[in-house]
C-alpha positions as CSV (number, residue, x, y, z in Angstrom):
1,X,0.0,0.0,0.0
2,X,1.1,3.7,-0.9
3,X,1.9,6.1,2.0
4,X,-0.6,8.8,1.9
5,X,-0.5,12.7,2.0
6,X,-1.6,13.0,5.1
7,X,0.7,9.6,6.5
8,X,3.6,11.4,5.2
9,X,2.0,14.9,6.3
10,X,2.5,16.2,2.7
11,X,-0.8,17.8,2.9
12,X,0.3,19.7,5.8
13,X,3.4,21.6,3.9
14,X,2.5,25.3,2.3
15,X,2.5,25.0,-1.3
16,X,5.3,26.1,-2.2
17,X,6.7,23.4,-0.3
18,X,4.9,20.8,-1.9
19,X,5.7,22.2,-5.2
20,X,9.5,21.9,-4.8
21,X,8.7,18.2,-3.3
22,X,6.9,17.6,-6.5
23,X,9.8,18.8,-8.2
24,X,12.3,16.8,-6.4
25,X,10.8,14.1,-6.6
26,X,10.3,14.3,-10.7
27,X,13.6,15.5,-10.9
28,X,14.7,11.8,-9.5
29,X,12.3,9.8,-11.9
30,X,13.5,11.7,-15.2
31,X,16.7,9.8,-15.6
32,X,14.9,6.3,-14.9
33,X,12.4,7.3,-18.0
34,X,14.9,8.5,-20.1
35,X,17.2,5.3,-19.9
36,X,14.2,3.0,-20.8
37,X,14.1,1.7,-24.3
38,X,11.2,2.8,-26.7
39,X,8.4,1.0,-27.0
40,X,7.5,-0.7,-30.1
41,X,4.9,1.4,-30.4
42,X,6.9,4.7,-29.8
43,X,9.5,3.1,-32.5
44,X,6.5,3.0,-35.0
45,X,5.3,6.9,-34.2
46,X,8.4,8.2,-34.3
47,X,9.3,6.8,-37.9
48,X,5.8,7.8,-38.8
49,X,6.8,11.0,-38.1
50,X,10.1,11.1,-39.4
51,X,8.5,10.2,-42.9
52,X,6.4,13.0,-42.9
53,X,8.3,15.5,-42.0
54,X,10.7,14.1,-44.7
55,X,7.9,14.4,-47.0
56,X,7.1,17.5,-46.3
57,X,9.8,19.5,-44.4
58,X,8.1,22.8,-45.6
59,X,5.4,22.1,-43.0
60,X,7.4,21.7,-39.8
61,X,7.0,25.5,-37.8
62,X,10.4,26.6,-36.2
63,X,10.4,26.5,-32.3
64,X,10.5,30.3,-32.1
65,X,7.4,30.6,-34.2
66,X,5.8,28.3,-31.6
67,X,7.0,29.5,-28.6
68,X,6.5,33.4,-30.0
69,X,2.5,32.5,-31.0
70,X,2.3,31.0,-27.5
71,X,3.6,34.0,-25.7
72,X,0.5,36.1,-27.7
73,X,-2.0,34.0,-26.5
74,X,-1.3,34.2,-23.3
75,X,-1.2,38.5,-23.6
76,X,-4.6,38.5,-24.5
């Protein structure tokens, strides 16, 4: 059985506390993920992908276009 929240008094900690927790505690999963091997599936998406943007470069949007329409949304 999990420790809860409240067994582990999380639930007591301001937010900003639990936020850096949260943090920590992803920042200790992230090299676990990124060492796993791709799924079969992912394999298949990601050469999916790779075809189409081969196909069609012309369509891919640069980051900064992204990231820049992004930034006006969030303005309005």
């Amino acid at each position: 059985m999990s420790p809860s929240l409240e067994a582990l008094g999380i639930d007591r900690m301001s937010v900003a506390d639990r936020l850096a927790l949260a943090e920590a505690i992803w920042d200790s999963i992230t090299p676990q993920i990124e060492a796993a091997p791709l799924t079969d599936a992912q394999k298949v998406e990601i050469d999916r992908r790779l075809a189409a943007h081969r196909a069609n470069p012309q369509a891919a949007i640069p980051w900064e276009q992204v990231e820049a329409a992004a930034f006006a949304r969030l303005q309005q």
